[in-house]
N, C-alpha and C positions, 0 to 999 in steps of 0.2 A: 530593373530591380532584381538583384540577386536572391532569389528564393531558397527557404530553409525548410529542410525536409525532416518530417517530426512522427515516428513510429509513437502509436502508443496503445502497450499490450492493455485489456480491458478498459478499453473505449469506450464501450458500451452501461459501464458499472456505475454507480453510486459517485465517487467521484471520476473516475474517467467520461465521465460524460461532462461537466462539467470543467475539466482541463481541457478537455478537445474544444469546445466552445470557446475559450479561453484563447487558447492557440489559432483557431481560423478568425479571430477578429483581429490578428494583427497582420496588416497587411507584407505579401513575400513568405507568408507560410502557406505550407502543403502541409495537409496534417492526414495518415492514413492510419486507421483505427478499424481495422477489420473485424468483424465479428471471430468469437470461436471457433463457430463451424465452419469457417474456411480454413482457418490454422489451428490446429492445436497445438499448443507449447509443451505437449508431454510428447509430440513424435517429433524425435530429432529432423525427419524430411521434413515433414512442414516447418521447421523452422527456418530450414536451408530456402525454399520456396516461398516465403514472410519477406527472407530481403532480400531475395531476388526481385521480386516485387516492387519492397518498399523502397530500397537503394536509399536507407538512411541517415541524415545528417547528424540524429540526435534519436536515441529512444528514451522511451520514458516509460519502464516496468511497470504498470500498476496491477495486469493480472493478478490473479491470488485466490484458492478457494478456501474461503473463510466465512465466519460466521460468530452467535454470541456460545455462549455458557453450555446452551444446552446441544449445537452443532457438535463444540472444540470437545464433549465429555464421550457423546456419539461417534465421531469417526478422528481419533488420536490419529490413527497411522494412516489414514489418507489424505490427511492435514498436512503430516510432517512429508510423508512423501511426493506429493503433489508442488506444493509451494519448492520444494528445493528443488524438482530435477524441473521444474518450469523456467526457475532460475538460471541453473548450472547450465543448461541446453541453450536460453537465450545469451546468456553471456560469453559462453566460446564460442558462441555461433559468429556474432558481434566481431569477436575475435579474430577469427580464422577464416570464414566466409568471404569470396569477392563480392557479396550484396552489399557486404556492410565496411567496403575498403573505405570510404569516405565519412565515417561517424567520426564527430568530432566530442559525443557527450552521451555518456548512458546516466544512466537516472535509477535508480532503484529503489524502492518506495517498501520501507521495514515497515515495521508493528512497535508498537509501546507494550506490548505482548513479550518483546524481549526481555524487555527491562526485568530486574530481580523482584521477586515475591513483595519486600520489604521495602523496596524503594520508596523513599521518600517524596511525596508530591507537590510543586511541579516537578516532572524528574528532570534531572541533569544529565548530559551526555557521558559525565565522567562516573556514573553511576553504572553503566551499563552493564560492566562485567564484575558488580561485586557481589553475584550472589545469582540462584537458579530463580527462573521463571515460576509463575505460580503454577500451581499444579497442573490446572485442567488446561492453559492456555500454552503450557511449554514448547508440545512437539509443533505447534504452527509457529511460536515464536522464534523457536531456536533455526529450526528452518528457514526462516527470514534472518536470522544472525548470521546464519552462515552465510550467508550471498554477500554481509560484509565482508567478513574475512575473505573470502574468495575474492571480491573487487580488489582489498588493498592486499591483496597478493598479487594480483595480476596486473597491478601498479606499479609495485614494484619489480615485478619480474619483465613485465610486455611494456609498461608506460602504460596501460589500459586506463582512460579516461571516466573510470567511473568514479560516481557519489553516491552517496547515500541520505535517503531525511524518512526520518522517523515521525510520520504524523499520530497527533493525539486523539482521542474520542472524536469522532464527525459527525456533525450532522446538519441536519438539511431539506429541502426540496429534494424527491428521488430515491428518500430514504429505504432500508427495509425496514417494515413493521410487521414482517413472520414474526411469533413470538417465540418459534424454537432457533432462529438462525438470528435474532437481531442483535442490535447495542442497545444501550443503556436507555437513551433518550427516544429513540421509535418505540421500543416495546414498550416504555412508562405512559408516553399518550395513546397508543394505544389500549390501555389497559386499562387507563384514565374515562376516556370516552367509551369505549364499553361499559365500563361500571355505571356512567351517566344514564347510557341507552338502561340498563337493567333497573336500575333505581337500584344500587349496591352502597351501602355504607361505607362498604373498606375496599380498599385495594391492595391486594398480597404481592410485594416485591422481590427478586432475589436482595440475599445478603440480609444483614442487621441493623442498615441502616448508619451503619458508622462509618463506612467508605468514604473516602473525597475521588473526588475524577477529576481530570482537566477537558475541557472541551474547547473545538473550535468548527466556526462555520463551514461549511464545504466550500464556499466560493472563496472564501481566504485562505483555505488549504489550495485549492487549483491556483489561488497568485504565486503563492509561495515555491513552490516546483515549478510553475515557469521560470520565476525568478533565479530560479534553484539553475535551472533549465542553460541561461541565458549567462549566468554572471559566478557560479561557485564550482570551485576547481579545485578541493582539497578531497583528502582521504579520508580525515575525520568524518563521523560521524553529525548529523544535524536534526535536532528537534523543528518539528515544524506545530507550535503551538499559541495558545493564550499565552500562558506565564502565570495564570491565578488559578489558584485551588476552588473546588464547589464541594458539599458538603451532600451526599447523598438525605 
């Protein structure tokens, strides 16, 4: 059986833990998902030393440091610069590296964080570039936009086999439920069952209540990026979501 060899940065995370499970139950994959502390993706040697290592067929970016409302308002410019040169260092690496002469698929895994302030919910791919990010979430979203442009530059220019898929609100088993770094739906049970323990009447939310979000399970996000993984080979851009609006 010919074996398929499958990097994936943040292996360890929320959803990468849950694609890497995903990937070693199909039989003919090797799936290598090192921790941080062996590689870091902000020092170009380590990433030269990642696919030396990994020698891989397919990566699949999920690293990212991220967080909700109250991380992205706290550290704007270690958001934006973190998340890009994570990016720009694993991509030319991919590129140029003899670790990585044999990739046949990178993967890069955006934010709905890009999307415009205004955008319309569910969003649409063609939506993307018609308008700036919301305030507090821009410099990590833009940061993930650019690793598109960079891909389909480097498509066009090298043939570079990357994609791109944009998943929506996650959640899950695994979750974070910090209430300064979470999303939507940990912090809300969390804050939910707190209030039970206290005997609280009310619970204080971000926002006014008037928001919609999209959401979708973690384990049908990790189908989706194999799937992604296995069978999609354009430049476009791709949502990886529900399709239904919920109503805060």
């Amino acid at each position: 059986m010919n074996e398929t060899r499958y990097l994936v940065t943040g292996g360890h995370g929320f959803l990468g833990s849950h694609l890497v499970e995903r990937l070693r139950a199909v039989p003919g994959n090797v799936v290598i998902a090192p921790p941080v502390e062996e590689f870091d993706l902000l020092v170009p040697d380590d990433v030269d030393r990642l696919l030396d290592f990994a020698r891989p067929h397919v990566v699949l970016h999920l690293a990212a440091k991220v967080g909700g409302i109250g991380a992205n308002r706290l550290h704007p410019g270690s958001f934006f610069r973190d998340n890009a040169l994570m990016g720009i260092h694993l991509i030319e690496a991919c590129r140029t590296h003899p670790g990585a002469k044999e990739l046949k698929k990178f993967v890069q895994l955006g934010t709905i964080c890009a999307y415009p302030k205004l955008t319309p919910v569910p969003f649409r791919e063609e939506d993307l570039w018609n308008g700036y990010p919301e305030e507090t979430n821009a410099p990590y979203g833009i940061a993930k936009k650019a690793l598109l442009v960079m891909l389909q530059g480097y498509r066009q220019e090298f043939g570079f086999p990357g994609v791109y898929l944009l998943p929506v609100n996650l959640y899950g088993p695994r979750d974070n439920f910090d209430l300064l770094s979470s999303h939507v739906i940990p912090a809300m049970l969390r804050k939910f069952l707190e209030a039970k323990d206290r005997g609280d009447a009310t619970v204080t939310l971000w926002g006014d209540g008037s928001h919609t979000r999209e959401f979708l399970y973690v384990e049908d996000a990790a189908e989706g990026i194999a799937a992604a993984a296995e069978r999609y080979e354009d430049a476009d851009p791709v949502n990886l979501g529900s399709g239904e609006e919920i109503s805060m």
